[in-house]
VEXDREN-2710 file (C-alpha; in Angstrom, 1 decimal):
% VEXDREN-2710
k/r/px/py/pz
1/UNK/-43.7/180.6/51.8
2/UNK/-45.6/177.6/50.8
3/UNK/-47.5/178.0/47.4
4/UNK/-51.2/177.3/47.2
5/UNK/-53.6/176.7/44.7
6/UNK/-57.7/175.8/44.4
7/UNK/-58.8/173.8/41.2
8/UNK/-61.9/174.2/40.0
9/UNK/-63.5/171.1/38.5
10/UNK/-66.7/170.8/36.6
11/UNK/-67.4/167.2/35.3
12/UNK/-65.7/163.6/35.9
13/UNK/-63.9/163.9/32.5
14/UNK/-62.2/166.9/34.2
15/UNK/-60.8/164.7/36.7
16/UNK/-58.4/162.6/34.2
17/UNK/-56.6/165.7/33.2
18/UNK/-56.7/167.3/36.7
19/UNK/-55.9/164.5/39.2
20/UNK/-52.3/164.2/38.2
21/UNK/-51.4/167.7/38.5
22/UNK/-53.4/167.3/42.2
23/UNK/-51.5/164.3/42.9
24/UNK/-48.0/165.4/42.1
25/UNK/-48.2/169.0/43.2
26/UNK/-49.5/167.5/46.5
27/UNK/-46.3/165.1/46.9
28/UNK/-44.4/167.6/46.5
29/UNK/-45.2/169.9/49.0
30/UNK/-47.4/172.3/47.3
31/UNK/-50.5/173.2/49.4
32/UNK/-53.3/171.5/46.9
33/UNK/-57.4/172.7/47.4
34/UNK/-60.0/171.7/45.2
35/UNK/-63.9/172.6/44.8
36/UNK/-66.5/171.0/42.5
37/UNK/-68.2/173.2/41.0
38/UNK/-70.7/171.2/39.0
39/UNK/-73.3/168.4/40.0
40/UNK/-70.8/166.3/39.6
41/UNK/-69.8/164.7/43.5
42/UNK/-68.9/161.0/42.8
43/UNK/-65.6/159.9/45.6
44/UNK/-64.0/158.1/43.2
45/UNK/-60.3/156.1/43.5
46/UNK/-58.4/159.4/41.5
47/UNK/-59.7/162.2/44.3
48/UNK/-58.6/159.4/47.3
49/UNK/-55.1/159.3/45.2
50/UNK/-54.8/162.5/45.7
51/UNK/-56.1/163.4/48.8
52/UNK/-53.4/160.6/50.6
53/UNK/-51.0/163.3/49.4
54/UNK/-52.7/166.0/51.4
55/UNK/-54.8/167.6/48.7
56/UNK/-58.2/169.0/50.3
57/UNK/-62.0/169.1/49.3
58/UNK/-63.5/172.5/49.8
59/UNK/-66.9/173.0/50.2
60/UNK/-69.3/176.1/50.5
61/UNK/-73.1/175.2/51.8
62/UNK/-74.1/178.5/51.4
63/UNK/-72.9/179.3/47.5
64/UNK/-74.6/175.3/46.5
65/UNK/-77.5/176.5/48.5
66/UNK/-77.6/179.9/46.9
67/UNK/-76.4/178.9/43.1
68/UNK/-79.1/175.7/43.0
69/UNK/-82.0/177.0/45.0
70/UNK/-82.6/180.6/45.3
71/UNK/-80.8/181.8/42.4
72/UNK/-83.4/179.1/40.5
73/UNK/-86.4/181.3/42.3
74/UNK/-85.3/184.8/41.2
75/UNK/-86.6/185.5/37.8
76/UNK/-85.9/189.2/38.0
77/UNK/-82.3/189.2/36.1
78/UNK/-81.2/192.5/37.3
79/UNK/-82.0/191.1/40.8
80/UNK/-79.7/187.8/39.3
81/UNK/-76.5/190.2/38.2
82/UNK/-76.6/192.0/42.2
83/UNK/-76.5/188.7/44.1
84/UNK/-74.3/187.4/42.2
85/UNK/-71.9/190.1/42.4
86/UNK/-72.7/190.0/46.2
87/UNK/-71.8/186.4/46.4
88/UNK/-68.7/186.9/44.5
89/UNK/-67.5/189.5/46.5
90/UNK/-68.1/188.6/49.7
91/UNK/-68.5/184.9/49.8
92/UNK/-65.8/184.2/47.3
93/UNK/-63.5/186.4/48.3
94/UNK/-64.0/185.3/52.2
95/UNK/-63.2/181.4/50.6
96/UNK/-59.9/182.7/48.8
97/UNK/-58.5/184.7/51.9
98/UNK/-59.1/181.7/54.3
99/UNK/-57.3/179.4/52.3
100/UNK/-54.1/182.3/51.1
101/UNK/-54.3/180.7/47.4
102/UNK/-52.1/182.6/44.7
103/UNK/-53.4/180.5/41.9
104/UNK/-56.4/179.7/40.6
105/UNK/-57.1/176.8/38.0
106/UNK/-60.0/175.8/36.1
107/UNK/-60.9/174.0/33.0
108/UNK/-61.3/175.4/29.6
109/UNK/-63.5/178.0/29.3
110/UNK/-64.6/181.9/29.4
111/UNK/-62.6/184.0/32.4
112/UNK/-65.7/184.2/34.4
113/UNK/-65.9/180.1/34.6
114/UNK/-69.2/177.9/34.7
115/UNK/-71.4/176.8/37.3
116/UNK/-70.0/177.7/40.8
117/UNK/-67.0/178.7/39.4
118/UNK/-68.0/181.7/39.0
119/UNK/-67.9/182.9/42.5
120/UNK/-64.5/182.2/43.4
121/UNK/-63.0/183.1/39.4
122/UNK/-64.5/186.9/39.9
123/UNK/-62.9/186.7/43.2
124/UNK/-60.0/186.3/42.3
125/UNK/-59.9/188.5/39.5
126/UNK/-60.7/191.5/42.4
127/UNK/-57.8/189.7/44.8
128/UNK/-55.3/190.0/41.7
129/UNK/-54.8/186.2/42.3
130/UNK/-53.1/184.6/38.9
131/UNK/-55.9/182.2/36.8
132/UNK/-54.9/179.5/34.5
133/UNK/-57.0/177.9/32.2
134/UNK/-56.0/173.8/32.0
135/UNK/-57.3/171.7/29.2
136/UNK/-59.7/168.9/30.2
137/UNK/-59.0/166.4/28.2
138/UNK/-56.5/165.7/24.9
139/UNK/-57.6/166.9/21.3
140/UNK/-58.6/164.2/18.7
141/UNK/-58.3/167.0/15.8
142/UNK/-55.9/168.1/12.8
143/UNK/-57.7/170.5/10.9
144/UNK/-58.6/174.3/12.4
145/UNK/-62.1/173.4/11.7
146/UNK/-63.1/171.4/14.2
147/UNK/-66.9/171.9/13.7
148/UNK/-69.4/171.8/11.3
149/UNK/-69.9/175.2/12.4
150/UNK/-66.7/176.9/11.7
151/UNK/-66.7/174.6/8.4
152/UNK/-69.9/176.7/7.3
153/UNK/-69.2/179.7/8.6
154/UNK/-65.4/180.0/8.8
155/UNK/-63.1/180.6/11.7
156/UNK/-63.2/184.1/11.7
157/UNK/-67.1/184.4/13.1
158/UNK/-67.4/186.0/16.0
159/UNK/-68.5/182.9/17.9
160/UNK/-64.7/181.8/18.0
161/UNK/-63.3/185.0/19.0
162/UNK/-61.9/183.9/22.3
163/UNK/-59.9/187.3/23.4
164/UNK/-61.8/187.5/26.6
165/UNK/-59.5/184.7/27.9
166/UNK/-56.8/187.1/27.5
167/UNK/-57.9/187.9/31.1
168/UNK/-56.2/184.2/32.0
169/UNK/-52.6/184.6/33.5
170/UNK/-51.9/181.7/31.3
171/UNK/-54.2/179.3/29.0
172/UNK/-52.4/176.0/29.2
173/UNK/-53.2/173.4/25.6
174/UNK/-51.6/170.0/24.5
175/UNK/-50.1/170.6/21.8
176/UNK/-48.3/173.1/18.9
177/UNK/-51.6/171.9/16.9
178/UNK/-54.0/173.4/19.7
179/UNK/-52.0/176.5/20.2
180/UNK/-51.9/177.8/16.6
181/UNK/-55.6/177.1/16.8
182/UNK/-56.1/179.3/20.0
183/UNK/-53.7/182.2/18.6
184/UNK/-56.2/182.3/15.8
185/UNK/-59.0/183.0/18.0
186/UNK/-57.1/185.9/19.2
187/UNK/-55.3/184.7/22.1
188/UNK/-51.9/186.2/23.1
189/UNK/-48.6/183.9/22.5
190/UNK/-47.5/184.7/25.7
191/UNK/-50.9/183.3/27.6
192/UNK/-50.1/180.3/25.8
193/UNK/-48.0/177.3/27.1
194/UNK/-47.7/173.8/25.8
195/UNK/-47.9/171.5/28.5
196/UNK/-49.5/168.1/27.0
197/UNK/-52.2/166.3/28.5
198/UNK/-51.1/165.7/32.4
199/UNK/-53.6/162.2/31.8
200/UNK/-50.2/160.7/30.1
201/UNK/-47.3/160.8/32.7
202/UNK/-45.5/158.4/33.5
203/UNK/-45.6/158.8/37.6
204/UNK/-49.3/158.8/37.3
205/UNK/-49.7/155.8/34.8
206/UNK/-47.8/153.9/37.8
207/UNK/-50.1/155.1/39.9
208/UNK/-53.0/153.9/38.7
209/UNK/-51.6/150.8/37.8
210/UNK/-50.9/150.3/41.4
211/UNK/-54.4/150.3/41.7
212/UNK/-54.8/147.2/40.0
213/UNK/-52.4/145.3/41.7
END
C-alpha cells in the first residue's frame, strides 16, 4: 500500500526546506499532498518542480473562509474554542480520510500548528495519524543561547520548555548542535532525528540548476 503524506507549509522560507523532500518523495512514488496554511499563495518555480512529480495542492474554501472571516467576527472566545473544535473535527478529519494520509508534516512549532494548520494537526492527533515536525530552514547558531532572552533569563525559563512537542511522532533538526539544544528544552531523544537541512542535496541543487539552463 502506497504511503501518503500532507505537508503543511506556512511561509515562502518554508518552501526551501520543504520542496526537496516534496520533490524527491514524489519521484519516488510516494503519494505527496500539500496545503498552505498561511497567507502565503505565491506559484512559484519550486511548487511547479514538484508538482511535475505528481505532488498535489490541496485546498479547503470553507476552513480559509471560516479561519479568515468569521472566526475574525466572533469575539466571544468560548464561542472561538467550540468552532474550532467543530472544524477540527469534522472538517479536518473529512480532509485527512479523503486523502488516506498516515503522516503528517509541518514546520517547527507547537503540536497544535499555526494558522490553518491547526485544523488538520488536531485531526490527526484524533485519527492516530503520525506528525513530524521538519525544520524550516538551517541554524546560524553555536551557543544554547540563542536570544537575548534566554541570555537574561537563562535557558531553563519556562518560555523554552518545549515538552508539549513530545506529542510529535518525531521532531526532525539539522544538526548534533540543534538537537542537544532541543533535549534541553525537554524533548525526548527518541523524538529526535538528525536529518540536515533537505535545502542542501545534491539531487535538488541539480535541480534547480536546471532551472537556469
Amino acid at each position: 500500500m502506497k504511503k501518503k503524506a500532507l505537508l503543511l507549509i506556512r511561509a515562502y522560507n518554508d518552501m526551501d526546506h520543504f520542496a526537496p523532500i516534496m520533490w524527491k518523495a514524489a519521484k519516488e512514488g510516494f503519494g505527496v499532498y500539500y496545503f498552505f496554511v498561511g497567507n502565503w499563495r505565491a506559484k512559484d518555480y519550486r511548487q511547479n518542480i514538484c508538482d511535475e512529480v505528481g505532488a498535489v495542492e490541496v485546498r479547503s474554501k470553507l476552513i480559509a473562509w471560516y479561519h479568515y472571516k468569521l472566526k475574525q467576527k466572533i469575539k466571544a472566545k468560548t464561542l472561538n474554542r467550540i468552532l474550532d473544535s467543530v472544524f477540527c473535527i469534522i472538517v479536518g478529519s473529512s480532509i485527512l480520510i479523503r486523502l488516506g494520509v498516515d503522516r503528517l508534516v509541518v514546520e517547527w512549532c507547537g503540536p497544535s500548528g499555526r494558522e490553518m494548520g491547526r485544523y488538520l494537526l488536531v485531526a490527526g492527533r484524533l485519527l492516530r495519524i503520525r506528525t513530524v515536525s521538519m525544520p524550516h530552514g538551517y541554524h546560524i547558531w553555536r551557543s544554547k543561547l540563542v536570544t537575548w532572552d534566554m541570555v537574561r533569563y537563562g535557558g531553563g525559563d519556562a518560555r523554552y520548555d518545549f515538552s508539549e512537542r513530545n506529542r510529535f511522532y518525531r521532531y526532525l533538526v539539522q544538526s548534533e548542535n540543534i538537537r542537544q539544544y532541543f533535549l534541553d528544552r525537554k524533548i525526548g531523544q527518541e523524538k529526535l532525528v538528525i536529518l540536515g537541512s533537505a535545502r542542501f542535496s545534491e539531487d535538488w541543487a541539480r535541480k534547480n540548476l536546471e532551472k537556469l539552463e
